[in-house]
C-alpha positions, 0 to 999 in steps of 0.5 A: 823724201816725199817732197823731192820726189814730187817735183821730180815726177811734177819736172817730168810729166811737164817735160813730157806735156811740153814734148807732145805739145810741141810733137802735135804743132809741128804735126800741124804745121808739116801737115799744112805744108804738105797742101802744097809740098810734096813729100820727099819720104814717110815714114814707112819709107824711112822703116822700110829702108832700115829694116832692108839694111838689116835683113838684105833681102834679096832684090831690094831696090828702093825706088820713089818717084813723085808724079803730079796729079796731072800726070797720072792716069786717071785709071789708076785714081779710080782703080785705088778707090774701087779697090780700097775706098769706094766712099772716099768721095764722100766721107770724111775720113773715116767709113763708119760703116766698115769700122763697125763691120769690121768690129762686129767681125772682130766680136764674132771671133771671125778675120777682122777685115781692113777699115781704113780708108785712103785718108787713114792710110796716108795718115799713117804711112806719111807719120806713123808706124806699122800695127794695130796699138790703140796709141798708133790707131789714135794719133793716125785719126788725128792726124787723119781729121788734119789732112781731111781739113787742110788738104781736099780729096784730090791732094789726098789722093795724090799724095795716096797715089804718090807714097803707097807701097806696090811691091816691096821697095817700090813708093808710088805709082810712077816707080811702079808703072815703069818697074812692071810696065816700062812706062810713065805712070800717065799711060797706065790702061784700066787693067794695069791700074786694077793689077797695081790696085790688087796687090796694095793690101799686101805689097810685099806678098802680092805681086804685080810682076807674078800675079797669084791666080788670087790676085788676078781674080782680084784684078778683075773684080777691081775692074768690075767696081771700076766700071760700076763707079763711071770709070775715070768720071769718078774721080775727075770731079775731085775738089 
């Protein structure tokens, strides 16, 4: 019986070997293709819609609408970067020092702060899931080392630009700049570009329409980076 058993778990274990295999060449392949292809959801999108359907919350009203690069305000580049990754220029996919930061938080038993950069986190929302498991954390780092190798800084941040969530069911910044401001996305001002900035780390519960005094406070401290980095020149000189 002994046997038998074995080659089944040996059939098994190559059946898995194959399926991951194959999971991590068409990986590559899409992520390759997305230096040139827009993409038309993510993955988050695709979660988003489905738990949407089943809660019914009341005024959900999906919207995604792609904007090119040149099409988009500049502010809004340099607004992401000052809020979310201000080494994105830089780095190579991950800010080392803000991982070990937010390590050292997690040991101290303090809030553990956010650590990913703006490569991760397009990563994440084009092919993963929401959470913190080591198995997500692994193949968004992956995935992260692809884009960081295949795309350059600009693509990065448009397709950034193009696929974060700035209120609940509202994907990309050309969605966003005409549901708050009745405007297209390359028309943004600084301070607009800071509040949509403001609410990316909690979408959902911040909102650009109804801004927190938090969120406001936020906003200008965004500003503040913004100015500190040389405005819209920081984010022109992109690859």
């Amino acid at each position: 019986m002994a046997k038998p058993r074995k080659g089944r778990l040996v059939r098994l274990l190559r059946v898995v070997g194959v399926a991951i295999a194959a999971w991590a060449a068409m990986t590559v392949l899409v992520v390759v293709a997305m230096r040139w292809i827009d993409p038309p959801f993510t993955a988050f999108m695709v979660e988003g819609r489905i738990a949407a359907l089943v809660t019914r919350p009341p005024g959900y009203d999906f919207s995604y609408d792609w904007q090119d690069w040149a099409r988009i305000s500049k502010n809004v580049a340099v607004a992401v970067v000052a809020a979310e990754d201000q080494t994105f220029p830089e780095h190579h996919g991950f800010d080392f020092k803000q991982i070990d930061r937010a390590l050292a938080d997690r040991e101290r038993g303090h809030r553990v702060r956010g650590a990913s950069t703006i490569s991760q986190q397009v990563a994440k929302n084009l092919f993963l899931w929401p959470g913190q498991s080591w198995i997500r954390k692994g193949l968004e780092a992956g995935i992260t080392v692809l884009i960081e190798t295949a795309w350059g800084k600009q693509r990065i941040l448009e397709v950034y630009l193009n696929v974060a969530e700035f209120g609940r069911g509202t994907y990309g910044v050309e969605a966003a700049s005409r549901r708050y401001f009745h405007k297209d996305a390359a028309h943004l001002t600084s301070g607009e570009a800071a509040l949509l900035a403001a609410v990316l780390p909690a979408p959902n519960r911040f909102k650009v329409d109804a801004p927190s005094n938090y969120v406001r406070r936020r906003q200008a401290w965004i500003l503040r980076q913004m100015a500190s980095l040389g405005g819209t020149s920081y984010v022109e000189r992109l690859d």
